[in-house]
N, C-alpha and C positions, 0 to 999 in steps of 0.2 A: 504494500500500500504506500501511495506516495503522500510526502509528507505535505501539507497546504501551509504556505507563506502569505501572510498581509503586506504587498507593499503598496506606498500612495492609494491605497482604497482598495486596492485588488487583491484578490486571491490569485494565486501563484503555486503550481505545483510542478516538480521536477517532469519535464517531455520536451515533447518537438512542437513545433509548430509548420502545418505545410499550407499550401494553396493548394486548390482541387478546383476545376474548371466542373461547370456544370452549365449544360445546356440545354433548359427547360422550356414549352413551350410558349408559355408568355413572358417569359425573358430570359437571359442570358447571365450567369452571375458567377462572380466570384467565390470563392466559400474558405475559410480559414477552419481551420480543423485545429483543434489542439489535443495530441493524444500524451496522452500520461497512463500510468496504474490504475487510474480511477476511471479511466474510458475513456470517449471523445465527447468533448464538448463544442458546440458548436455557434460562431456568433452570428452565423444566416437566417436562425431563426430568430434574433431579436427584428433583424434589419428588416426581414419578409415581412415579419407583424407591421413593423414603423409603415411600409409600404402598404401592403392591403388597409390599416386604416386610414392614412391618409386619403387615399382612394375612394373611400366609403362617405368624404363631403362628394355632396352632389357638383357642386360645380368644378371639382376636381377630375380633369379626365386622363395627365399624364404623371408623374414624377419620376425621377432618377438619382441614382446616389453615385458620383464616379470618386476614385483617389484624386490626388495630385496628378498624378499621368493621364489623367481622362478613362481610365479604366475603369470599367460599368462594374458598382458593387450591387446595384441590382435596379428594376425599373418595372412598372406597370404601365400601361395604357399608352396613348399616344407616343410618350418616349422612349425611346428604344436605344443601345450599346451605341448605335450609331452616332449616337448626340453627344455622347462622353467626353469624346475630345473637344468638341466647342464648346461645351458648357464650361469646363476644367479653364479652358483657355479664356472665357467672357470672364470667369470672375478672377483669374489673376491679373487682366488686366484692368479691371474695374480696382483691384487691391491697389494699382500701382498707380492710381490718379490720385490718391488720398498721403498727405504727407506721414498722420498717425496712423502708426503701427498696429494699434489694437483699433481702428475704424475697421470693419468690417460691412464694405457695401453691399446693398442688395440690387443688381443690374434687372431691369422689368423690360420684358421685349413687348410690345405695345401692339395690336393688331385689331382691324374690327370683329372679328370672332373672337379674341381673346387676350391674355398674358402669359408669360411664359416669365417668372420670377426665380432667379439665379442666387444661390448665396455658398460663400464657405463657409462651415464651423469646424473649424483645425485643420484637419487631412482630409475633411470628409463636402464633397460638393453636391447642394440639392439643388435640383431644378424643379419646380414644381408648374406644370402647365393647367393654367382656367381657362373656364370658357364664361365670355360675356354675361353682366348679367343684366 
């Protein structure tokens, strides 16, 4: 049995950590596996949850989560892996029109069917697409 460490908020136990590509039918996502003595645990299904609720406001038809690289951590509806990479790239360059550091803009793509609302919180980029109301 492995032993569970507290560090900075987290639990921590002695394994590996891998990537595991997975190619599902409404979308396409990355998945981090952590295996240790005590099994796998896995952080896809917080992210899936985050994602099918979101989804569940009505006026919500798309959202996407990519890293820093534009690589799709996961997406429902209208958004799809494909958008990864501009999204990643709209808001690092939205970060870099602001002189502070901790401003974290939100870039809003404007359309008469709808908006498409861009933001970073850390490593982690959301794109959340509406439709008109």
């Amino acid at each position: 049995m492995g032993i569970l460490r507290a560090r900075d908020g987290h639990l921590t136990a002695p394994g590996t950590v891998k990537e595991v590509d997975n190619n599902k039918s409404r979308s396409s996502c990355r998945k981090l596996e952590f295996r240790s003595s005590l099994g796998v645990i896995t952080m896809e299904s917080t992210l899936e949850q985050h994602l099918d609720d979101t989804m569940k406001n009505p006026a919500v038809v798309g959202v996407l989560c990519t890293d820093q690289q534009g690589h799709n951590l996961g997406c429902r509806g209208s958004l799809s892996d494909e958008h990864g990479g501009v999204v990643s790239v709209l808001a690092k360059q939205a970060a870099a029109l602001t002189r502070d550091p901790t401003d974290t803009p939100t870039v809003c793509l404007e359309s008469e069917s709808g908006n498409i609302l861009v933001r970073s919180h850390g490593t982690i980029t959301v794109a959340v697409h509406k439709i008109a109301s």
